[in-house]
C-alpha positions, -999 to +999 in steps of 0.1 A: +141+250-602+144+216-622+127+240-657+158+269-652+185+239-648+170+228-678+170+257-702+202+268-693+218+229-698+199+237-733+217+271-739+250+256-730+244+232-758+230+256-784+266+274-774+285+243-775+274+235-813+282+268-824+317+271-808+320+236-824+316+243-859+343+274-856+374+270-840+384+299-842+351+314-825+366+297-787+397+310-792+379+347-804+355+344-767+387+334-749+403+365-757+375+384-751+370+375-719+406+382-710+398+417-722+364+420-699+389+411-671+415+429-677+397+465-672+391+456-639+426+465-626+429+443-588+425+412-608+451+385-615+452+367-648+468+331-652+474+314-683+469+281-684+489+260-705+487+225-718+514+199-701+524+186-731+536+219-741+555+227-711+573+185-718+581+197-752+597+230-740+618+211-714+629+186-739+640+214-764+659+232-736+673+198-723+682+187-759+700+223-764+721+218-736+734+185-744+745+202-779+713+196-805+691+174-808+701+138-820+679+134-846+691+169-860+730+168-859+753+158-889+774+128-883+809+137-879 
């Protein structure tokens, strides 16, 4: 049991260097994973998205209701 925790701690390293040296290889195996589990039609996929996106997003929609953003707006 101990050997086959072993190896596969091993292969999850060997991936972990290669996804390393590529960004853009995690994003390229995130997508297709979302197309393995997408053919399989009962399933539910959620997003998941940074917070600090979702604070920026709030401050832009907070900052467009007040008029513009301060740091943005012409002084009168």
């Amino acid at each position: 049991h101990a050997e086959g925790e072993m190896q596969a701690s091993e292969k999850l390293l060997e991936a972990a260097r290669v996804l390393a040296q590529s960004p853009q290889a995690m994003q390229l195996r995130y997508l297709q994973t979302l197309v393995n589990i997408a053919g399989d039609k009962t399933s539910t996929i959620v997003f998941p998205m940074p917070i600090d996106i979702l604070d920026a997003l709030a401050r832009i929609i907070g900052e467009a209701g007040r008029g513009g953003n301060e740091s943005t707006r012409r002084p009168s």
